[in-house]
KEKOL-201377 format. One record per residue (C-alpha): residue in three letters; x, y, z. Coordinates in pm, whole numbers, plus 50000, padded with zeros to 5 digits. Each point is the difference from the previous one (the first is absolute). Layout:
BEGIN
ALAXYZ
...
***
This chain:
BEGIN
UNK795210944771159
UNK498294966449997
UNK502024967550088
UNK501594982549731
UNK497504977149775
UNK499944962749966
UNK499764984849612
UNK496474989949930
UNK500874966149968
UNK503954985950076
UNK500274976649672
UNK499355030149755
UNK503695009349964
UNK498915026949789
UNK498545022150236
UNK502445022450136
UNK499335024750316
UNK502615022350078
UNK497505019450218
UNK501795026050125
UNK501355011049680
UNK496204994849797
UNK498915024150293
UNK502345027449997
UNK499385000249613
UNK496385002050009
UNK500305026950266
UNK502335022149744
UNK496604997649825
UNK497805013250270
UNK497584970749926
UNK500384973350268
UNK497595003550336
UNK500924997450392
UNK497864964250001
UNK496925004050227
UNK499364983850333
UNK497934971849986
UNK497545011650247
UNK500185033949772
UNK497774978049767
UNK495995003850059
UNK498374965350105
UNK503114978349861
UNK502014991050325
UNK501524970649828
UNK501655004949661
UNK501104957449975
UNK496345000949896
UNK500555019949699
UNK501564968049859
UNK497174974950087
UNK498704984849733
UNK495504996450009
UNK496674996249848
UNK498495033149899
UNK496224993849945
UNK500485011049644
UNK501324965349937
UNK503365014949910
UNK503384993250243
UNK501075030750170
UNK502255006650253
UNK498595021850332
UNK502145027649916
UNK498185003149675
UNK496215000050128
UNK501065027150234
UNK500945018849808
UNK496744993149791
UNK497625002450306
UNK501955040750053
UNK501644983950374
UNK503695010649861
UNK500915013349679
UNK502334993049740
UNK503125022250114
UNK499524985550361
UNK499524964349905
UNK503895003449807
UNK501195016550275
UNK499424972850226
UNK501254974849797
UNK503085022449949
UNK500444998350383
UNK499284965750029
UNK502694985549698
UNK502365031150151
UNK499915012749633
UNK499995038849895
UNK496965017049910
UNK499905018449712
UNK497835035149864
UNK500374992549625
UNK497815031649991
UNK503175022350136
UNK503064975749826
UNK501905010549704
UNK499434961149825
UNK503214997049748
UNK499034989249675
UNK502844978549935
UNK498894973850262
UNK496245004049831
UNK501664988349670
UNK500694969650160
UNK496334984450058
UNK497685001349721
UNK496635016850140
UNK497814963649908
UNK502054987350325
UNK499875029450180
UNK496305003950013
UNK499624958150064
UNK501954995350294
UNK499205040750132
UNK503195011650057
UNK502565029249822
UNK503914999649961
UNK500965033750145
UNK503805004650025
UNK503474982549945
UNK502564996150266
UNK503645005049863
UNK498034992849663
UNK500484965750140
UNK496744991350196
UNK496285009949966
UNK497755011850213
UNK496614986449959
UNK496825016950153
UNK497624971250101
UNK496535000350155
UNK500484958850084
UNK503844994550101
UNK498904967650080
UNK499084988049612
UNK502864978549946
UNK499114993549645
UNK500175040049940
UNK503534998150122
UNK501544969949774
UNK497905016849723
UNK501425031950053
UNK503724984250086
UNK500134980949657
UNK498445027749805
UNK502255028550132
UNK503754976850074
UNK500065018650280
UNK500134997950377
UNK496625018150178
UNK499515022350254
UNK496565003350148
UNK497965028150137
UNK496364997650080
UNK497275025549826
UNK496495003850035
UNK498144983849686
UNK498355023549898
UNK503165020650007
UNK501384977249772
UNK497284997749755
UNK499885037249935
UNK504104999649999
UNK499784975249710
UNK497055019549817
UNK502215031550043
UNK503614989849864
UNK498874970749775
UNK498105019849836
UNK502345030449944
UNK502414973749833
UNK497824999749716
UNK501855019449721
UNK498195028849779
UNK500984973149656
UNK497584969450169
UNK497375028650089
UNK500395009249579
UNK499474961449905
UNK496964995350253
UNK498315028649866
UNK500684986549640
UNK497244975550063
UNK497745023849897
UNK501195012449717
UNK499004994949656
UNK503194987749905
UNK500664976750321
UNK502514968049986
UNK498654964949975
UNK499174981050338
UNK503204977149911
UNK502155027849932
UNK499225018950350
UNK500394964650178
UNK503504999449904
UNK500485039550089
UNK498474989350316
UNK502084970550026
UNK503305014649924
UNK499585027850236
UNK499224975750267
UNK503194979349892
UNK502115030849987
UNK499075008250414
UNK502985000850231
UNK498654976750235
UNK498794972449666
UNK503595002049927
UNK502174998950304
UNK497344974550106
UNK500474978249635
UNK503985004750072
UNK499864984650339
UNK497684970149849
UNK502684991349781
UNK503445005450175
UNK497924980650298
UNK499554970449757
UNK503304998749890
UNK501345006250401
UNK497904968250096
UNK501384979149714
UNK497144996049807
UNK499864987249671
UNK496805014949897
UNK497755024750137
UNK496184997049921
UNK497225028150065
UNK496714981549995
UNK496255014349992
UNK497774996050247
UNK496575019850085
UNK501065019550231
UNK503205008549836
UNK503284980649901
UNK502094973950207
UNK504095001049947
UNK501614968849980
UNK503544990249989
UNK501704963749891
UNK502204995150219
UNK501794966849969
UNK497654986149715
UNK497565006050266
UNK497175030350042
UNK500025018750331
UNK497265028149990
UNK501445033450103
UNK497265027950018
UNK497165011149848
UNK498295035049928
UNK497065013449883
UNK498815006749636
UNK501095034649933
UNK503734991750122
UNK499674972749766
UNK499205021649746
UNK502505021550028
UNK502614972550072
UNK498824981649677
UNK500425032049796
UNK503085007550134
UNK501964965049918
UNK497915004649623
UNK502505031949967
UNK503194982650118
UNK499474974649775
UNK499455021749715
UNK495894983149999
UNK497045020549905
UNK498225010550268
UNK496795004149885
UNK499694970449848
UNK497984973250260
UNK498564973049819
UNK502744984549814
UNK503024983950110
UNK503315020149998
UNK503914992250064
UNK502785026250103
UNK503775000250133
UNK500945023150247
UNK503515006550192
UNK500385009150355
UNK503275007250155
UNK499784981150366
UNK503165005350254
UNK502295003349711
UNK498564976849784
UNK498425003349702
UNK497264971549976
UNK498025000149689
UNK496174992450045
UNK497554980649777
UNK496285011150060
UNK496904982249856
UNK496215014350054
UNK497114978049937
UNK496225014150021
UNK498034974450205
UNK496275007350145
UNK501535014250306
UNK502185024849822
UNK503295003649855
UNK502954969550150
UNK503235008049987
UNK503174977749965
UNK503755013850067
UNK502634977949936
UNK503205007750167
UNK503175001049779
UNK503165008350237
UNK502104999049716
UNK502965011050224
UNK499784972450254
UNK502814980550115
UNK500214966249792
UNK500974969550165
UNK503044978349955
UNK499274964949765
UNK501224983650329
UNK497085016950226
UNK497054991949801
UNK499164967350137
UNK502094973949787
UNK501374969750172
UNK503284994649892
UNK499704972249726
UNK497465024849815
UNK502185029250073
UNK503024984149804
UNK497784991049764
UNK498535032149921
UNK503905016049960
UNK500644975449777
UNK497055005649769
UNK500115036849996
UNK503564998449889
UNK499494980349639
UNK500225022149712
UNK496384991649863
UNK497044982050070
UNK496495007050188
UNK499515003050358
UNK496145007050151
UNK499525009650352
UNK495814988650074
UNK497345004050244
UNK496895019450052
UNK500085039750007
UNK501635017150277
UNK502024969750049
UNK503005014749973
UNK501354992949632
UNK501325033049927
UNK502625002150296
UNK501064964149964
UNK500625010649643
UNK501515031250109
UNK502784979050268
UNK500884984549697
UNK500825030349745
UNK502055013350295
UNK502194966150005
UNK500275003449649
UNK501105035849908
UNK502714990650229
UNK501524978549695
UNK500865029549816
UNK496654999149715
UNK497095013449859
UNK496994999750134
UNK496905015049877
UNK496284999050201
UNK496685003349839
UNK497405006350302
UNK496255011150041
UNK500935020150268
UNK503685001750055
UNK499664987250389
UNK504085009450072
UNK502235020849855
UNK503294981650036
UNK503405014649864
UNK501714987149687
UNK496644987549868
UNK498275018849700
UNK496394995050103
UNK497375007749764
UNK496225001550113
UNK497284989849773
UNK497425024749893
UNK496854978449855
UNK497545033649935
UNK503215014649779
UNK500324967449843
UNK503384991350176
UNK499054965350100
UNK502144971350057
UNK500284984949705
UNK500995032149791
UNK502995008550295
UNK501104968949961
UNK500535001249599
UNK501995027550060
UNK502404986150325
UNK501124974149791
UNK501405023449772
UNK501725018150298
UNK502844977450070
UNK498314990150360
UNK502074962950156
UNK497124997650209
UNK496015007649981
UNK497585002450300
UNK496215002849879
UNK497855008550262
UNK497554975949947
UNK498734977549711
UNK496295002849906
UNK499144992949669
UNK501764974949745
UNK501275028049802
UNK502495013750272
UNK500324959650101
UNK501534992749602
UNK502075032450020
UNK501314988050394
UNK500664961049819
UNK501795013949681
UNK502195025450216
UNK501364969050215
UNK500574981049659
UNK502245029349851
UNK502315003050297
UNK498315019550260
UNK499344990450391
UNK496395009450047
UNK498335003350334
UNK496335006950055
UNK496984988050210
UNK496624980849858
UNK496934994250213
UNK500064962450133
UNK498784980050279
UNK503034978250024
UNK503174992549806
UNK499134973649787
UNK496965020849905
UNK502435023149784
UNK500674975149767
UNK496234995749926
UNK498925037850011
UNK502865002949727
UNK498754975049782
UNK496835015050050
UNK501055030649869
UNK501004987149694
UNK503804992650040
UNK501224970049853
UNK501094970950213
UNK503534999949807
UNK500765038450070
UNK499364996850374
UNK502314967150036
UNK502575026449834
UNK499615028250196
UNK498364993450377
UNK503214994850263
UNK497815003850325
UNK497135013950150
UNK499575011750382
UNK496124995250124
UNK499835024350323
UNK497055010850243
UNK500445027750224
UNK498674991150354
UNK499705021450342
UNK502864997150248
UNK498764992250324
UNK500425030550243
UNK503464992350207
UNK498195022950341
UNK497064983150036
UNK501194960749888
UNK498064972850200
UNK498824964449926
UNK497254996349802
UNK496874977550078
UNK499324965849844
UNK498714996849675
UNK499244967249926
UNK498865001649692
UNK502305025649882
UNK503304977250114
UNK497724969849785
UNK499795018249713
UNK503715006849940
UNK500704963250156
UNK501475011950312
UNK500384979850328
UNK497165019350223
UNK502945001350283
UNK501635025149790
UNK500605033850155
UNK499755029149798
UNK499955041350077
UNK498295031549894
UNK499385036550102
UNK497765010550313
UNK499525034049907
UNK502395029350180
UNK500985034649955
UNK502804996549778
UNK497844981649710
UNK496325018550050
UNK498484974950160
UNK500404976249686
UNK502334972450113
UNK501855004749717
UNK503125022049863
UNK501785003949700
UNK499394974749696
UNK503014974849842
UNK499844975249675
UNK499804963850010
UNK501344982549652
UNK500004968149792
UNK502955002249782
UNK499244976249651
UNK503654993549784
UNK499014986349671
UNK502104970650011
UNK500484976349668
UNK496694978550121
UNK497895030250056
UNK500815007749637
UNK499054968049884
UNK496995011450156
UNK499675033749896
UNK500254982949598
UNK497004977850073
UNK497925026650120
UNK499174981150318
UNK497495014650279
UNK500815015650260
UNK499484972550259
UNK502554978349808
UNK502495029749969
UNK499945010950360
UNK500274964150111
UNK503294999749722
UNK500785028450177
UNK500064987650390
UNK501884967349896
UNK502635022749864
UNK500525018250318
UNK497575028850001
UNK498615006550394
UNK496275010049971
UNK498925031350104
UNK497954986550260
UNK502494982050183
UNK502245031949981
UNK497315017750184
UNK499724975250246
UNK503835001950065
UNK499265036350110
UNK497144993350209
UNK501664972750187
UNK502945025950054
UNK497125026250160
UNK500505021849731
UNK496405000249852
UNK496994981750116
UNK498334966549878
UNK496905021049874
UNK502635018149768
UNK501504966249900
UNK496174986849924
UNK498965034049833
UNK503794989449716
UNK498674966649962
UNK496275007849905
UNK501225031249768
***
């Protein structure tokens, strides 16, 4: 038996050889091969240079092995064979093995036929084992790893071996029902050109290895934390991004007809149609991840590369955290209780999207069903289901928007109302006359500071009178990246960043190297920074003489309010974030 093989390379944890065992199974097969000599092999008496990389006069890069092979010095078979010796891998006959078709529904053939190689057999139904002309292609291996979600074991087959192997059961997959709608082509009564697309494109979407591969996309997105997941055309294919931490870490890419099918396949989760390409589309989906359920928000936008596609990531199920956890200091923290627990009035919760609103809103409601009341939500989407909240989600195609729900809560006995969000002056009348009549309303408008609120509701048409009635407070937050706690070291001098925010230039500050534990990002895990504005008796003063915004946020620091800024700073001098993070707050 030959000695026990070494992994290709040490760092892909991935590839698994259990020798021994691989070659006792292969054997059961009658398709492995007592591996030659090397002096067995005519006019090659050194097979290291079968991996030398030269210049072939036909301008193109070959290896030695290759030309040969094409000059007739060895052939094919004995070329493999060598290698097989050399990387102490088994040799395999695909001509004389029994290939299981289960492990060839796990590789479509488009990735098969690129990277020349053929899954032939599971291992406890647990591993594959892959056929390979090139054991050394490392990019065939991740590929194949991240298609499959499976560990690989490797054998070595002659090419051409392979390429027949592939014509052979690829081609026997095709059923008797796509032979019928080929042949329809020339018929009199054929389907249109769009309609076989989507046949074509829904049988594609409908193959094993499209969907176990679409079902490891997203469980990996939601595994790795990621807010959103993003599939973007390129030429040669599509790249797959995740946003990680507000921030975009590229993941993988593949090639056109994966895209295709992976495209296709997300269109029928989210209930999209599939042969429609041109136009822009929106879906929800639901994927149950480790026990979760986590609901999924997909967008696809046509762009001269091909079809983009956006997944928002809903864990509706996801452990919410305490009002004392989110990030308030203490002054704003008793502050906050002491809002939320008046009987009626308006409190907004601003910043830019994907700042973090929703679950500051959400902290609250769970403070507040702990006083024994009602509390009804109006969302687009629900983002949390929390218990002993009726939660209603708006439906703007069905004519459910936020204005109509809200007609009818206020007929449903509710103590408290959450809108999701206020965009028009329509649900922003409906939000001011609810907090007249009795109601504490919470809900989140689209401001660059505090103060701003004020204005932007003004703007939308609310009279200065029925804000000074209504508005108790309003928490301005930014999300920013936590600095990685593995990989913390000092960070260089900036001079003109530590002039800009008026900091001494001695200052010391800290930030993520890059490890391990965080990707290689420097940064892990995300947390809020506030400013917390009371409306105190002068800011209503204020509010009545439709001031700007400069005056009312100046109102607003004299009366105690700590700016956002200087919050951030707090947490940068405390090595939490870094001083980029507290410049990016300020210039937003």
């Amino acid at each position: 038996m030959p000695p026990t093989a070494i992994p290709i390379k040490q760092s892909h944890a991935f590839v698994v050889h259990r020798f021994s065992e691989l070659v006792s199974y292969l054997l059961d097969r009658k398709a492995t091969s007592t591996l030659p000599t090397l002096t067995a092999l005519p006019k090659l008496e050194n097979p290291n240079d079968a991996a030398i990389p030269i210049l072939d006069p036909s301008s193109r890069t070959l290896r030695l092995g290759e030309i040969l092979e094409q000059r007739g010095i060895v052939s094919d078979e004995d070329l493999h064979l060598a290698l097989a010796e050399k990387l102490k891998l088994p040799f395999v006959y695909l001509a004389d093995f029994d290939i299981d078709s289960q492990a060839l529904s796990y590789l479509p053939e488009e990735l098969a036929r690129q990277y020349r190689l053929l899954p032939i057999a599971l291992l406890d139904g647990k591993r594959i084992v892959v056929a390979m002309d090139d054991p050394t292609d490392n990019d065939a291996i991740q590929t194949l790893a991240f298609v499959t979600g499976k560990p690989i074991e490797i054998v070595i087959a002659a090419r051409s071996d392979i390429l027949v192997a592939i014509d052979r059961y690829y081609r026997n997959d095709i059923s008797e029902s796509s032979t019928q709608s080929i042949n329809a082509l020339f018929e009199p009564e054929s389907p249109s050109v769009q309609e076989l697309e989507r046949q074509l494109a829904e049988r594609l979407s409908q193959q094993k290895p499209i969907v176990r591969f679409v079902n490891h996309l997203l469980k990996s997105g939601i595994r790795r934390r990621a807010s959103d997941i993003h599939i973007r055309p390129t030429e040669e294919g599509a790249n797959l991004i995740f946003r990680i931490d507000g921030t975009l870490v590229d993941i993988s890419c593949f090639n056109k007809t994966t895209a295709r099918g992976v495209i296709s396949r997300l269109k029928i989760l989210g209930g999209m149609n599939i042969a429609i390409k041109r136009l822009p589309q929106d879906g929800q989906s639901r994927i149950i991840c480790d026990g979760n359920t986590v609901d999924l928000r997909l967008s696809i936008m046509p762009t001269v590369e091909g079809e983009s596609v956006a997944i928002r990531i809903l864990n509706k199920q996801a452990n919410l955290k305490n009002l004392d956890d989110i990030g308030f200091r203490p002054h704003e923290l008793n502050l906050c209780r002491e809002l939320i627990q008046r009987s009626s009035g308006m409190i907004l919760v601003t910043g830019p999207t994907g700042g973090g609103k929703s679950t500051t809103l959400y902290c609250m409601l769970q403070e507040i069903i702990q006083q024994n009341v009602s509390v009804i939500t109006v969302e687009d989407p629900v983002e949390y289901r929390v218990p002993g909240i009726e939660q209603v989600q708006v439906n703007t195609a069905a004519g459910l928007t936020f204005a109509r729900v809200l007609r009818n809560v206020l007929r449903h006995d509710p103590d408290v109302v959450m809108i999701g969000e206020i965009r028009d002056r329509e649900t922003a009348q409906i939000a001011v006359e609810s907090a007249l009549t009795g109601h504490l309303v919470l809900s989140t408008l689209h401001t660059n500071s505090a103060a701003a609120t004020v204005t932007r509701l003004l703007e939308m048409g609310i009279e200065p009178y029925l804000i000074n009635a209504t508005l108790l407070g309003v928490v301005n937050q930014r999300l920013v990246r936590l600095n990685c706690p593995d990989c913390l070291v000092e960070e260089p001098p900036q001079e003109a960043l530590h002039r800009s925010l008026g900091l001494s230039a001695a200052e010391t500050f800290y930030h993520g190297g890059g490890c391990s534990h965080c990707n290689d990002l420097g940064f892990h895990g995300r947390m809020a920074v506030y400013e917390f504005l009371q409306v105190t008796p002068p800011l209503r003063q204020c509010i009545l003489q439709a001031v700007d915004t400069d005056k009312l946020w100046a109102q607003a620091i004299q009366d105690g309010m700590r700016p956002l800024t200087q919050n951030a700073l707090d947490a940068a001098r405390q090595r939490l974030i870094p001083l980029s993070e507290v410049y990016r707050v300020r210039m937003e």
